[in-house]
N, C-alpha and C positions, 0 to 999 in steps of 0.2 A: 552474679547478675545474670538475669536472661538472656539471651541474645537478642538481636534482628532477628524478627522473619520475615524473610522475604517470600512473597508468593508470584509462582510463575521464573520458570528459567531461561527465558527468552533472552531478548540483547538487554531489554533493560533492568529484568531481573539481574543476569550477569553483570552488569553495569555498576549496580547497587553494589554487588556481592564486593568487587574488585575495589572501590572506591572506598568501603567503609574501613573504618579504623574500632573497630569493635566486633567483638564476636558473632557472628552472623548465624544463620542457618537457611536454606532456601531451599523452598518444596516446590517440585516438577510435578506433576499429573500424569505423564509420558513418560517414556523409558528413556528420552535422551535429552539433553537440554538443545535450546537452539532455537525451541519456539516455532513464526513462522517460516524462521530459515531452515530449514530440515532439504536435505538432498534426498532424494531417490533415484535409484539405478535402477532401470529398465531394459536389458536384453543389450549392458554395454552405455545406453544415451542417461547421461544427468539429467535432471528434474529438479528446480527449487519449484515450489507454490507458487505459481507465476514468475515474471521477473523479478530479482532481487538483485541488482548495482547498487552498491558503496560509492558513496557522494560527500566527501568530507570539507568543510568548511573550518572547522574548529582547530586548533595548531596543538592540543593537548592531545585529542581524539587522532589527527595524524600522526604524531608522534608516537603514542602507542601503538598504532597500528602497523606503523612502519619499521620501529624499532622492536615491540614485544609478543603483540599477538601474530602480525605476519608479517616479519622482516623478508623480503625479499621475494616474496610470495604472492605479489599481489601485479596484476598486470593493467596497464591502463587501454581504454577503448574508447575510441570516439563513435558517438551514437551513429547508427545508420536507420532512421525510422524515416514510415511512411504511411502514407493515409490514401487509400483503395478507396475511389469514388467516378461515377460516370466511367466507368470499365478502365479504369486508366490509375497507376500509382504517381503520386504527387509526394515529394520529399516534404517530411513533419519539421516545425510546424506548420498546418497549413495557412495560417492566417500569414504569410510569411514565403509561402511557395508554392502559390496556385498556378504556374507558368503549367502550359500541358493540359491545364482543365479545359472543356468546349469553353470558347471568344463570350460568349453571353453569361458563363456563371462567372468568366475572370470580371469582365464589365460589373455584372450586380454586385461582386463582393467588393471590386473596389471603389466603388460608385455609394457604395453605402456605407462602409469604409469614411467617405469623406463627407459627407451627409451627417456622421456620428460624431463626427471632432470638430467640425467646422460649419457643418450648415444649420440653416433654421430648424431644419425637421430634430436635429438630437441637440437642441436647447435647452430641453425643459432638462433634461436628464442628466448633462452638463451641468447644471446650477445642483443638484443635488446629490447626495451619496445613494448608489443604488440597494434596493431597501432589498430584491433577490437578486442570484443567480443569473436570471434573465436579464433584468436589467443590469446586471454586469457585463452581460457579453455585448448588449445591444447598446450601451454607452462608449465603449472599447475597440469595438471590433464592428459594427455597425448590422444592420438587417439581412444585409448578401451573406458576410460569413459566417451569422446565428441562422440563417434557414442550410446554407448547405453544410456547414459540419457540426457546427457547435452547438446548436439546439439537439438535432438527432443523436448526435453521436452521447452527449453525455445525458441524454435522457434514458439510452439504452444502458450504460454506464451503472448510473445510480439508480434508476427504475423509478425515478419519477421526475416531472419533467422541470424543469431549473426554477422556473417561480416557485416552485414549492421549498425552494432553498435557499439559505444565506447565502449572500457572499462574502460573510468573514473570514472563511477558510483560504479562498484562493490565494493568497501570497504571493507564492516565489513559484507555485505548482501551475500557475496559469499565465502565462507573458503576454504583456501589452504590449501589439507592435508598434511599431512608428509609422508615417506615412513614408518615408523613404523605405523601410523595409516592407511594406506590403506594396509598392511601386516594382521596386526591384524586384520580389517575387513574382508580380504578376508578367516582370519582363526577362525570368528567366537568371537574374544575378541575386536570387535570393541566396540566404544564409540557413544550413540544417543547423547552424549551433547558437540559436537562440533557446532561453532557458536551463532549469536550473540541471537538468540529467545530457546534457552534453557530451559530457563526456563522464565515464567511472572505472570504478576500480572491480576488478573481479577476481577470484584466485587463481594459481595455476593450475592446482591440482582440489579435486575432493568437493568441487560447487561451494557453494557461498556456504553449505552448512563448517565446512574448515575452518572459519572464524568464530564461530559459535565455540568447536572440540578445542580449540589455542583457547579462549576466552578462558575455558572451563578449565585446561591443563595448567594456568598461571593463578588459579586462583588459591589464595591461603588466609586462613586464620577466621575458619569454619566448616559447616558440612553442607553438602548435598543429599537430600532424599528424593531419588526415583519412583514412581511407581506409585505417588503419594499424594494426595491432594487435599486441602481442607475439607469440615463440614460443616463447621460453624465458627463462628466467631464473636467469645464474649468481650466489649471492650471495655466494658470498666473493669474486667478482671485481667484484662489482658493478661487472653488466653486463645488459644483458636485449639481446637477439635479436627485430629487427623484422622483419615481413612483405617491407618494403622491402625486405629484405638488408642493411640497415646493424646494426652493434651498437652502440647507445649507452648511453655510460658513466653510473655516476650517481654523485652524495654522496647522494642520500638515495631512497626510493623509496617512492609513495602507492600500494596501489591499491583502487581503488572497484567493480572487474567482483569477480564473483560468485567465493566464497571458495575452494570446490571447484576452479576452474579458476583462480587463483591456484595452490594447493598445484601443480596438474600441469603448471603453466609450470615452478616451479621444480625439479621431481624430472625436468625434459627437460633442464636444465639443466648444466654441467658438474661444479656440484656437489653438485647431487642433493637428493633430501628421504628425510630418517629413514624408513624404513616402516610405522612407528607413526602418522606426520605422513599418510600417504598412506592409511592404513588408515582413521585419523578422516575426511578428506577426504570418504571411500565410505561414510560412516555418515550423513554431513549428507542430509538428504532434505529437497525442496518441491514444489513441483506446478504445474504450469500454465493460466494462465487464458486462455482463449478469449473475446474479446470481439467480438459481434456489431454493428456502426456502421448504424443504419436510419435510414433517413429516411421521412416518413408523408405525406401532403399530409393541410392542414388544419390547425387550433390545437389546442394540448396539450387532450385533453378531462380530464384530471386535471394539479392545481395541484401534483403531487410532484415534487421536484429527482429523487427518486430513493424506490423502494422495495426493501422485502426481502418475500424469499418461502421462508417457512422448510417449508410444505409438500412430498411428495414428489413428488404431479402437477404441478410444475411440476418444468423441467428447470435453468432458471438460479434463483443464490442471490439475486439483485441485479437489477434495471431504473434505468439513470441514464436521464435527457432534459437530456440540454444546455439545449435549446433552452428548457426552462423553470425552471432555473437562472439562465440570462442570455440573453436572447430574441436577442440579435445573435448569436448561435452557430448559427441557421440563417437560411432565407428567409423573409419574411413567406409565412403563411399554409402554413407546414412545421414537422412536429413532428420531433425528431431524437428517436433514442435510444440509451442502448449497453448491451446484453445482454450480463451477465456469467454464466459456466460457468468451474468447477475440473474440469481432470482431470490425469490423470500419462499422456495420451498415446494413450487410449483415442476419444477426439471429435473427429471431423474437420472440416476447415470447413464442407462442404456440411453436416453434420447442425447443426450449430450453428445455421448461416442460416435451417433449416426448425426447427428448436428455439426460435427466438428469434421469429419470427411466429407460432407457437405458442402461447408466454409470453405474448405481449405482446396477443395478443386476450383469453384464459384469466383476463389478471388485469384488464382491459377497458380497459388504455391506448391501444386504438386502437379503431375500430368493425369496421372488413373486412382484410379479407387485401388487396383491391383499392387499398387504400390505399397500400399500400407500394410506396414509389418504387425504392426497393433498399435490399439487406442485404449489408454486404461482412463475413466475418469476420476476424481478426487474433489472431494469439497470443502471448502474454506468457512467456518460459519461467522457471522460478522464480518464480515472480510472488510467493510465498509462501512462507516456511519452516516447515516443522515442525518446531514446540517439542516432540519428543517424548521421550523416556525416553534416548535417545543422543546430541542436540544438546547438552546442557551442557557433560558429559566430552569428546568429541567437537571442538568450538569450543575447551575449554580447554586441550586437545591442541595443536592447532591454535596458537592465539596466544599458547602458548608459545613455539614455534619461532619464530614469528615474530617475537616480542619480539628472540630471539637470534640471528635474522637479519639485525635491523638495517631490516625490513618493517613499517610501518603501513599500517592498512586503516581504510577509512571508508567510510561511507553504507551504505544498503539493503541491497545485495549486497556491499558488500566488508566490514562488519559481520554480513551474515548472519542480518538482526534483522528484524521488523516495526515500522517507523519511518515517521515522516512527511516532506515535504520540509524540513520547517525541520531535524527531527533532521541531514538528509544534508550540511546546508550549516552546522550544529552541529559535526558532524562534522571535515567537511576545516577549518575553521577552526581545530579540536583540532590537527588533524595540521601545520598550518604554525606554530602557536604552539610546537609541540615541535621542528622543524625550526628553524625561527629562534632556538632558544637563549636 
């Protein structure tokens, strides 16, 4: 019999591999599996692709982790974020810790705030489910706190501005406060540990890609190919067309790379994709994120894992620092950091590098330019989807055929979703318990 093939070696590629009870095979593009958890060493400082924290909910997905892929190995941290605004750092989230902001923006946000849950002005909005983004936050969180962080900040974010978006997505990635918790924030007894990244799990050694090389070291009963990627994909023949030149057969097929370039593997194929299937394909939109990797000499002079900067004078949305997250992530007496930028293709690396020592004096996490040891940039492509008014219909196009293809898709990019790593490895687990029968 053929095997599984699974495409893409990511968490939920591995996910799939690890879970199935049948002969597998799963093709990487890349030299290593791990996806977008991939570490890089820089002059001594770690690097994952922005931040990557492990967040587990699941009691199977813990138990692996804790017992098989990193018994002992995995360290827990409680978040330290913050959000740089009015020259001044405010503890995340801010809907939740405005204490510190000038007397007039604490007034407007909690003023609107209570205007949105309770007054006449946010009635209409009340009786209804909000049909964007916008009207998510301004049902929730009121007019004060969508003009000063949550309108700008996650317009810079996603690159366009939140009406242009669902609000199906937000879940558990977006917290609704209470009035006692944005009370207490504004009087200084707020809480940093609302929401779902609180606290996580990081390794001790090797950066997040270490869970990726365990993932791959416990797996059995198939192969991995490196260095290897589809070209086409006939589904009634089930067959897909490797770079190698070989064609191999399958019983069942995973894939985890990005859903757009699915669809046009299988419409090169012999037996083609609907044009409707190809049509939705070119409707799905995301954008790319450019992340700047610096290294500083000297210690973090701010205790934040990470801030947001929802202002327009600044060019990035986001500042992570490894190094003060989990101090083994660079060299003593070196601060790391990774400057995050959205764009659709517009930002080049060099402006990035000078954009990102820019930010990163601006919001005062370093003291001189002279500090900087280097700035390498790197770019994510999708890094994000947009939920906008065409991905639903679009998607559900999509995985219908799929369904009657006899194609399942999982993780980040082969779901098309905004998810976490546990979702991805959530995921391919889904997709081998369906496989296994």
């Amino acid at each position: 019999m053929d095997p599984i093939v699974i495409l893409g070696a990511g968490l939920a590629g591995l996910s799939t591999a690890h879970f199935l009870k049948r002969p597998w095979r799963l093709i990487e593009k890349s030299d290593r599996v791990g996806g977008l958890i991939k570490t890089e060493v820089i002059d001594g400082c770690y690097f994952d692709p922005t931040g990557h924290w492990l967040h587990l909910r699941d009691p199977e997905i813990q138990e692996l982790v804790n017992t098989l892929w990193m018994p002992d190995q995995m360290v827990r941290i409680q978040r330290r974020a913050a959000v740089y605004s009015r020259g001044t750092f405010t503890r995340f989230p801010y809907q939740v810790n405005t204490h510190g902001l000038p007397p007039e923006v604490v007034a407007e946000n909690l003023v609107g705030y209570v205007e949105a849950i309770y007054g006449e002005k946010g009635r209409a909005l009340r009786e209804r489910e909000p049909v964007n983004f916008e009207e998510f936050i301004l049902r929730y969180m009121g007019e004060g706190f969508a003009k000063n962080f949550m309108l700008p900040y996650n317009q810079k974010l996603w690159t366009v501005h939140p009406r242009e978006m669902s609000a199906n997505w937000v879940g558990r990635f977006v917290p609704r406060p209470t009035l006692k918790e944005v009370v207490d924030g504004a009087l200084g007894a707020g809480s940093d540990q609302l929401g779902y990244n609180a606290s996580f799990l990081y390794p001790r050694e090797g950066g997040i890609e270490s869970l990726a090389r365990s993932m791959k070291q416990h797996l059995r009963g198939g192969e991995l190919s490196v260095h290897t990627e589809p070209v086409s994909i006939d589904w009634k023949a089930k067959q897909v067309v490797l770079s190698d030149g070989r064609t191999q057969g399958y019983s069942g097929l995973v894939s985890s790379i990005a859903l757009p370039t699915l669809v046009q593997l299988i419409a090169r194929g012999a037996s083609g994709a609907p044009e409707e299937v190809q049509a939705a394909a070119k409707r799905l939109r995301a954008f790319t994120v450019t992340y700047v990797c610096v290294g500083a000499k000297g210690a973090n002079r701010q205790p934040w894992h990470w801030i947001y900067l929802p202002e327009p004078e600044f060019h990035a949305y986001r500042i992570g620092s490894p190094s003060a997250v989990y101090a083994p992530l660079a060299p003593a007496d070196t601060a790391s950091f990774s400057v995050e930028f959205s764009h659709h293709g517009e930002l080049s690396l060099e402006d990035a590098e000078r954009k990102a020592v820019e930010d990163l004096l601006r919001s005062e996490m370093i003291r001189s330019k002279d500090d900087i040891l280097f700035a390498q940039a790197k770019e994510i492509p999708n890094a994000y989807v947009l939920y906008d008014e065409a991905y639903g219909p679009a998607k559900a196009e999509i995985t219908r055929f799929l369904e009657h293809a006899g194609i399942h898709i999982a993780g980040r990019y082969g779901q098309w979703e905004y998810s976490s790593m546990e979702d991805a490895i959530l995921g391919g687990r889904a997709c081998a318990r369906t496989l296994n029968g």
